[in-house]
C-alpha positions in Angstrom: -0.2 28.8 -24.1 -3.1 29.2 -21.7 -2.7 25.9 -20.2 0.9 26.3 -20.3 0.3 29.1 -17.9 -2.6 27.6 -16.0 0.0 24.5 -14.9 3.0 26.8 -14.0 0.9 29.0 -12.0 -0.9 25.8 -10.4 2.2 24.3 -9.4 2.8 27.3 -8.0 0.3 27.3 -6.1 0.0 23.4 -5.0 4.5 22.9 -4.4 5.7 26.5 -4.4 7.8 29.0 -6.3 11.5 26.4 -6.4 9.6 23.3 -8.2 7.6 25.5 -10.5 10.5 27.8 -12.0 12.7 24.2 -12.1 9.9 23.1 -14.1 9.8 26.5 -16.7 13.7 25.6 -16.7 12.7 22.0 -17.7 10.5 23.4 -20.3 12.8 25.3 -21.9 15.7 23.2 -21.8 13.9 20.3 -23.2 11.6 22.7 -25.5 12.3 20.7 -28.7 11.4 17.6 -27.2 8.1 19.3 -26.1 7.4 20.5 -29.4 7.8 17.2 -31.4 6.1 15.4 -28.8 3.6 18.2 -28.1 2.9 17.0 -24.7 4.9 18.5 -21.5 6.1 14.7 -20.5 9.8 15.9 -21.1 10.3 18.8 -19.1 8.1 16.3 -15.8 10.3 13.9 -16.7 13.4 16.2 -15.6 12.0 16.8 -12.7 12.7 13.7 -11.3 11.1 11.1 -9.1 10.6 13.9 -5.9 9.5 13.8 -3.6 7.5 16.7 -4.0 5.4 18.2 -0.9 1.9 18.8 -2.1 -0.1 21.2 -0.6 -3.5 21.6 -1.9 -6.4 23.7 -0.9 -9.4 21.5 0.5 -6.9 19.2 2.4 -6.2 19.1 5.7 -3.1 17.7 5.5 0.2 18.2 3.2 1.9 15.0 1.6 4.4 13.7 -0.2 4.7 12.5 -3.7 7.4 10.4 -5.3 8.2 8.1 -7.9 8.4 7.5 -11.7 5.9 9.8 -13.4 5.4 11.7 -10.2 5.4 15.4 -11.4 2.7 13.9 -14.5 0.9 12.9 -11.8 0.4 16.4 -9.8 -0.2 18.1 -12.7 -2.9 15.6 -13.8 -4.5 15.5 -10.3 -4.0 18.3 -8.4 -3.2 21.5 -10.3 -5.5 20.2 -13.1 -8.0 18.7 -10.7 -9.4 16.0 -13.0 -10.1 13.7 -9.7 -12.5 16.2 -7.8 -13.4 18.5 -10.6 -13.8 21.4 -8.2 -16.0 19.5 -5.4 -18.0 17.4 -8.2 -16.4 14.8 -5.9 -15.7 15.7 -1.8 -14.5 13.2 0.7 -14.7 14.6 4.5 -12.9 13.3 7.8 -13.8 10.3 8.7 -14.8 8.9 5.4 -14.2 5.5 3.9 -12.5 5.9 0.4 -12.3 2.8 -2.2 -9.5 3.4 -4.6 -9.7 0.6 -7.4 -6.9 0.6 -9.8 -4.7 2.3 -6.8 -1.6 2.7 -9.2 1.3 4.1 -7.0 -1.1 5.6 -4.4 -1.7 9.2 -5.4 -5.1 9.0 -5.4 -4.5 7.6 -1.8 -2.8 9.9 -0.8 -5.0 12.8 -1.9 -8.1 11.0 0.3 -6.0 10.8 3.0 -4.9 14.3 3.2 -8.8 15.2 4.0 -8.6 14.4 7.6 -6.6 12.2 10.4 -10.2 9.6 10.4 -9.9 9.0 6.6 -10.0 6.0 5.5 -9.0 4.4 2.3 -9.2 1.0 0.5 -6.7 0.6 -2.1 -7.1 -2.1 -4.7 -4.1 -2.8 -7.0 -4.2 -5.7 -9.1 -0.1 -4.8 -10.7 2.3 -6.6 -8.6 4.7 -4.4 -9.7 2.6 -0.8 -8.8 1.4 -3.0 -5.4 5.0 -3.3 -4.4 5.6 1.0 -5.1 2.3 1.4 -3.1 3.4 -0.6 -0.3 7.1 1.1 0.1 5.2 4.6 -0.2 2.6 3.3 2.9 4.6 0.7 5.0 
């Protein structure tokens, strides 16, 4: 239950009070599901593709994240913080980021919220994810 708690009250935190009590909805409506699976995938999966507006402490910048898996995806990299690891890894304005393996771009889009001069090189070998990248940064 203690991570449970720890990735309500981070979403809270990172989108605000509306996504994080639809996602306790989501939880309990799809509770079952959760249980069998144990893994929170159902309840993200009901929240849909977004967008969500992230807002996340050590960023300049708020963004947007959309797209299949996209509520997985906050919780993995920004309320968890398994990319940065509280500052084990720090990007500043005006530096030059290399994202290999760029997926759908949240990564991106995390380096770029660090500052207007950021700048980031995304690799993506999928055509399929290059194309999702591309739509999300025109």
């Amino acid at each position: 239950m203690g991570r449970l708690a720890a990735d309500l009250f981070g979403i809270w935190k990172i989108l605000g009070p509306a996504p994080a009590l639809r996602w306790l909805v989501a939880i309990t409506q799809n509770w079952r599901q959760i249980a069998k699976d144990r893994n929170l995938q159902p309840a993200d999966q009901a929240m849909g593709p977004g967008p969500f507006l992230v807002r996340r402490r050590g960023t300049r910048t708020p963004f947007r994240v959309t797209g299949d898996a996209a509520f997985s995806g906050i919780r993995e990299m920004y309320v968890r913080d398994c990319y940065l690891q509280r500052g084990a890894l720090s990007m500043a304005d005006g530096d030059v980021v290399l994202d290999l393996g760029a997926n759908m771009g949240n990564f991106t889009n995390l380096a770029l919220a660090h500052g207007n001069r950021v700048r980031v090189v995304a690799v993506e070998p999928n055509g399929l994810l290059e194309e999702r990248f591309w739509h999300r940064f025109p």
